[in-house]
C-alpha distance (Angstrom), angle and dihedral (degrees) to the residues before:
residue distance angle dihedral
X1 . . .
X2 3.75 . .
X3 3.87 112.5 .
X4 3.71 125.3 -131.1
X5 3.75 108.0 -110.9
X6 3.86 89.6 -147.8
X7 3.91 99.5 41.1
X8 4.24 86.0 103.0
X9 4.21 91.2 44.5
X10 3.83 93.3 52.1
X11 4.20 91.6 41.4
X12 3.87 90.0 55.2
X13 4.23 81.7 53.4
X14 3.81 126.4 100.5
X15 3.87 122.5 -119.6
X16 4.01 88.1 -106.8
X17 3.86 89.9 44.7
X18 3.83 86.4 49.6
X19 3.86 95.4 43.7
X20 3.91 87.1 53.8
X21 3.75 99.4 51.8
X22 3.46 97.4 54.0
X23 4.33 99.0 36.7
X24 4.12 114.9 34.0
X25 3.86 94.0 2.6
X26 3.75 97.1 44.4
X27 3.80 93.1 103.5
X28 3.90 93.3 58.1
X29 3.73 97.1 62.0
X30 3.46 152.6 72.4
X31 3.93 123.4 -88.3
X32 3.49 90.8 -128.0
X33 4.04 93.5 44.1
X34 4.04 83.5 57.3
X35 3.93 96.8 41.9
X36 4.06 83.5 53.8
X37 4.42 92.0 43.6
X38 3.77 81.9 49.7
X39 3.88 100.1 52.5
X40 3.78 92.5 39.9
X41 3.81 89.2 58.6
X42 3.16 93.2 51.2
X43 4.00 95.9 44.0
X44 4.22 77.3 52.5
X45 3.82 84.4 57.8
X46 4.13 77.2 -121.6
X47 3.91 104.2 123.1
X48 3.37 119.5 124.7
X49 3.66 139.2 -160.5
X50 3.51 100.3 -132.2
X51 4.10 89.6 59.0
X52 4.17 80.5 68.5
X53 3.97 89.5 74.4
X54 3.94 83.1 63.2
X55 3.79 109.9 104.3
X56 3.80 106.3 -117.9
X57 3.80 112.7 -133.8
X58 3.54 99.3 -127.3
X59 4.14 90.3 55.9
X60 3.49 123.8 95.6
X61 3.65 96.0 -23.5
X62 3.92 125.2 142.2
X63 3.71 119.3 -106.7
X64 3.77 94.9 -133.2
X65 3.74 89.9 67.2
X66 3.38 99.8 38.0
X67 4.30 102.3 135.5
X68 3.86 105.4 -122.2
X69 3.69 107.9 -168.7
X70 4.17 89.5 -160.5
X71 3.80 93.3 56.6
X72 3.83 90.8 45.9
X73 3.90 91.2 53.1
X74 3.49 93.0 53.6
X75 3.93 92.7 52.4
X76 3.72 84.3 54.6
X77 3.70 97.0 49.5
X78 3.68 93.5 43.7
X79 3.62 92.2 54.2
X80 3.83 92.0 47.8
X81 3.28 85.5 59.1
X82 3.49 103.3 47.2
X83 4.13 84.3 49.1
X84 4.19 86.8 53.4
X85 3.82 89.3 55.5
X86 3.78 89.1 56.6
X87 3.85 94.4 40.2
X88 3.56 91.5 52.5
X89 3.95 92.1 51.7
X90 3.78 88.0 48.3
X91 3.78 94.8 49.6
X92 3.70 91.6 45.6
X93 3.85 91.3 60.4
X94 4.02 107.4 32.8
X95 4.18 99.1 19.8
X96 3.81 140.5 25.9
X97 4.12 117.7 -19.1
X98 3.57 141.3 -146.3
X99 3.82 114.9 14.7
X100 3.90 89.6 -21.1
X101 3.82 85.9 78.8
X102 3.75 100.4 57.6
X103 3.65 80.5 65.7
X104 3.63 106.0 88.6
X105 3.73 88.1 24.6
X106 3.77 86.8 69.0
X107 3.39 88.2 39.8
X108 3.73 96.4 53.7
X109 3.99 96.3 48.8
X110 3.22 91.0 57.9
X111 3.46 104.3 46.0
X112 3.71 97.6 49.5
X113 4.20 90.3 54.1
X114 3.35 91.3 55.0
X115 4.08 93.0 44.4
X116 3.79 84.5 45.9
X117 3.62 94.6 48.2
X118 3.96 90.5 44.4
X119 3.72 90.0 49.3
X120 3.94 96.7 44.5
X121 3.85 98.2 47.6
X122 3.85 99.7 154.3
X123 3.51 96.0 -21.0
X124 3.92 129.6 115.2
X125 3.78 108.7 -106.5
X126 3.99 86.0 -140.9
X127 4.25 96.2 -162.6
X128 3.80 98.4 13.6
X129 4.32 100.2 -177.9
X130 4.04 85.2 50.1
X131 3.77 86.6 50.4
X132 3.61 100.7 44.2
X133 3.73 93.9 43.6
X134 4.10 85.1 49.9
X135 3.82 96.9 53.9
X136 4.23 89.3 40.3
X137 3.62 84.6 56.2
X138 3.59 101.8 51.2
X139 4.07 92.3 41.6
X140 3.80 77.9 56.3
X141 3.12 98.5 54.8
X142 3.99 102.1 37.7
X143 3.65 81.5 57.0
X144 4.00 93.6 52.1
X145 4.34 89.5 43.6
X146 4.01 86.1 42.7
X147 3.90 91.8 53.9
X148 3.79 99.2 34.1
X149 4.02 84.9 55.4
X150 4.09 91.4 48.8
X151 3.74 89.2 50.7
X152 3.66 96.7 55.7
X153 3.44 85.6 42.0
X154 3.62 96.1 56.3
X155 4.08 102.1 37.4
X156 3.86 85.6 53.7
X157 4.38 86.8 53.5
X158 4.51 79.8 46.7
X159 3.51 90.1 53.6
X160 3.58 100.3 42.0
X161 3.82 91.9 48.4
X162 4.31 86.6 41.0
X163 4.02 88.1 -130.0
X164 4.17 77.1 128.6
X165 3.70 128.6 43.6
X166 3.41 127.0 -122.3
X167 3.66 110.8 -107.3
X168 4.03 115.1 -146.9
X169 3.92 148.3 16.2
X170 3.84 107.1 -75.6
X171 3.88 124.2 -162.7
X172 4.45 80.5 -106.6
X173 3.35 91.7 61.2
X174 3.65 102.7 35.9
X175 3.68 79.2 61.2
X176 3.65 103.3 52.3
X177 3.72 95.9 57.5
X178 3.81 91.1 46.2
X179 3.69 93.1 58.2
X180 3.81 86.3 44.5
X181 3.72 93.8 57.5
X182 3.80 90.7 49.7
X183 3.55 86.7 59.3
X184 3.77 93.7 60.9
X185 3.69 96.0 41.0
X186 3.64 88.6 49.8
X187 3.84 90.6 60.3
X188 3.73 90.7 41.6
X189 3.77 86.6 61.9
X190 4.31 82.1 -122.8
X191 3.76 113.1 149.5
X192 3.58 153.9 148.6
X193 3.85 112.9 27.1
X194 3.79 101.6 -13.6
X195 4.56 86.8 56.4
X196 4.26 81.5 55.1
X197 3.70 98.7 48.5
X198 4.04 89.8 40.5
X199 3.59 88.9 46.7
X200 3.91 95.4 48.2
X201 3.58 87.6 51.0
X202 3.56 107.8 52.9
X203 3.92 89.7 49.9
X204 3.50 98.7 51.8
X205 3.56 87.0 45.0
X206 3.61 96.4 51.3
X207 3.66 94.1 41.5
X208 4.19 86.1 53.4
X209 3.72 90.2 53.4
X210 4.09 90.6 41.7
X211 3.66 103.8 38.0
X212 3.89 93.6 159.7
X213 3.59 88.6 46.7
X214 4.46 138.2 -103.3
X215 3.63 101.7 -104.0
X216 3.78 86.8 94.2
X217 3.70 99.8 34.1
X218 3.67 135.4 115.2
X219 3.51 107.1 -92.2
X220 3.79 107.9 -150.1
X221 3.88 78.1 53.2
X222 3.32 101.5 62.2
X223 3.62 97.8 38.3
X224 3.97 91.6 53.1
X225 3.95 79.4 49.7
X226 3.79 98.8 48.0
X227 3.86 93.2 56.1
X228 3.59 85.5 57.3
X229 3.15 104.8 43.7
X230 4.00 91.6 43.5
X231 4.20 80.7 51.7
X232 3.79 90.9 51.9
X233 4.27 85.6 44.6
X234 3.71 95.1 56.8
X235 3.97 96.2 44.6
X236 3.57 96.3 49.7
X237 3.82 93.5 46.3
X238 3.64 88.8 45.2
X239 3.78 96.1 -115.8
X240 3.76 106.6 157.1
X241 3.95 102.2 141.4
X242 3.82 122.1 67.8
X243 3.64 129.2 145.9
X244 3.66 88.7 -99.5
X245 3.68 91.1 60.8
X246 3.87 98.5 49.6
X247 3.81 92.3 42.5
X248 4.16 87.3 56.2
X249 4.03 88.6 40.4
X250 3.73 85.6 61.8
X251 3.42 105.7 53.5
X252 3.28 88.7 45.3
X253 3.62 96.1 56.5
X254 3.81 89.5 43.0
X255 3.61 91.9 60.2
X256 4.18 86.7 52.8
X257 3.25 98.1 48.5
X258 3.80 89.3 74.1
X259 3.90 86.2 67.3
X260 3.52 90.5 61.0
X261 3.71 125.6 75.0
X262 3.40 106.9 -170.5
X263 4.01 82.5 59.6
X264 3.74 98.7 50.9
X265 3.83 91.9 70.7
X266 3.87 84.3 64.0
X267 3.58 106.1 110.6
X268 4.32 108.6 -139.7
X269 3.77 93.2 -88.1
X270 3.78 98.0 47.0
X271 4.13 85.0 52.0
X272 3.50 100.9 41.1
X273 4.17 81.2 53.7
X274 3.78 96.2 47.4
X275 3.72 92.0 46.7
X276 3.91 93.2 56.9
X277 3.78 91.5 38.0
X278 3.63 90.6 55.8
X279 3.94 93.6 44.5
X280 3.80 87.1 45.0
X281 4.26 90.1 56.6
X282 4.03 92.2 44.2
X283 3.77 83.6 55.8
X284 3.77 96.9 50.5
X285 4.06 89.4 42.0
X286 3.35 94.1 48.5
X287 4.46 116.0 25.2
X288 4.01 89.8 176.2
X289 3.73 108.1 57.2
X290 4.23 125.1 -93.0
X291 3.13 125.6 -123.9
X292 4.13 110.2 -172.0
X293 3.95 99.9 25.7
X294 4.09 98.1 -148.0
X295 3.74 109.4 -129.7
X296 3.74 99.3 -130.7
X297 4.05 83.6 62.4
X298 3.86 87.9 46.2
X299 3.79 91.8 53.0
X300 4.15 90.9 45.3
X301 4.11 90.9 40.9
X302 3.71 83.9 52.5
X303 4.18 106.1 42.1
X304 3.87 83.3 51.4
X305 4.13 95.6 56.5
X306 3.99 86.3 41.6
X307 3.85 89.2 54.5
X308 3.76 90.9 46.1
X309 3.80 93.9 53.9
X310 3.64 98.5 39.2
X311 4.26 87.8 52.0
């Protein structure tokens, strides 16, 4: 005697679940499902008369639409198929390649029969290619979410660890070499508008040369670059006098002023006065820096502070 493939499904049912399948939900299963709903309600001693006035499936019912469980399986595994030739092709291009991609293909097929199978236990599959490419899709795409979500997971683990660098200028680090900058202004006695433009400069500079960001760097690279950089900064802003410069302008002209004896009467007050008098003309004649100072300006710079003192 041939044994009911569903007899098991339909004994694990409840009476309601039972009642259902073979009243209201009749139409969406299997003839044998039904035949094995039927006998278990009446092993349950549940069968009822009225359930008679239910058209049975295998009365009156025209060949042509006849549900054939076989044919319907092999529309879904066609169409799985046809859906792990396109995988494949989209693996090849924007995942793994080679025989690494037939991987999750494999993976995929069977996956989705056994969801489908799970899903359709008893039941009719009413449109089964649109079902099976519907369930393919979504195992595809669980398996994209799934992976996306363990890649994050991992690169943040990389970073956290540094075994990856960290791509980029963030707002954090932008910062950091601002407040650095001020630093050096600051002890260049730089301010107001000429510090921002200076400032401004060297970072976009900096971030020009570093596009992918200097946490990673070299160091003794980037410091050999940041002098330059802050050198190329100051010239194009025309930032020539800092504190630093003055301080070495007057002990350079301190030295000098022993080769001049008109000066070495000075006493220390009078030459510590002509020295900042004469620094303080140079930087009205001359707002952007000099290079060469010519000597007939020296000599004029000089007979002016001398007059000052002596008056």
């Amino acid at each position: 005697m041939k044994v009911n493939e569903f007899e098991k499904v339909m004994a694990a049912n409840s009476e309601e679940a039972l009642i259902d399948i073979v009243t209201k939900l009749r139409s969406d299963y299997q003839t044998n499902a039904i035949v094995a709903a039927e006998e278990e309600l009446k092993k349950r001693g549940l069968w009822r008369k009225e359930f008679v006035n239910f058209k049975h499936p295998a009365e009156n019912v025209d060949l042509n639409t006849v549900y054939d469980p076989k044919k319907a399986w092999k529309i879904v595994r066609s169409t799985l198929i046809i859906f792990g030739l396109f995988h494949l092709i989209v693996e090849n291009i924007f995942g793994l390649k080679g025989i690494d991609a037939t991987y999750p293909v494999i993976a995929n097929y069977f996956i989705s029969s056994w969801w489908i199978k799970w899903r359709s236990r008893g039941k009719k599959i009413s449109n089964p290619s649109n079902y099976a490419l519907l369930i393919s899709s979504t195992v595809f795409g669980l398996r994209l979410t799934i992976s996306f979500i363990i890649g994050i997971l991992f690169h943040i683990e990389l970073f956290k660890y540094g075994i990856i660098r960290k791509n980029g200028w963030d707002k954090k680090t932008e910062t950091a070499l601002y407040q650095e900058i001020k630093i050096v202004t600051d002890s260049l006695g730089i301010s107001g508008v000429k510090s921002v433009l200076l400032s401004n400069c060297f970072v976009q500079k900096m971030k020009s040369i570093y596009p992918e960001g200097i946490e990673h760097m070299d160091k003794i690279e980037i410091s050999a670059n940041t002098e330059k950089v802050f050198e190329d900064c100051m010239k194009e802003n025309k930032i020539f006098w800092t504190k630093q410069v003055e301080l070495e302008m007057e002990k350079e002209m301190a030295k000098k002023m022993l080769n001049y004896p008109n000066l070495q009467n000075l006493d220390e007050f009078d030459k510590v006065t002509f020295i900042k008098c004469f620094i303080s003309k140079l930087k009205e004649r001359f707002p952007d820096g000099i290079v060469d100072l010519p000597k007939e300006i020296s000599i004029e710079v000089g007979n002016e502070c001398a007059s000052e003192i002596k008056n």
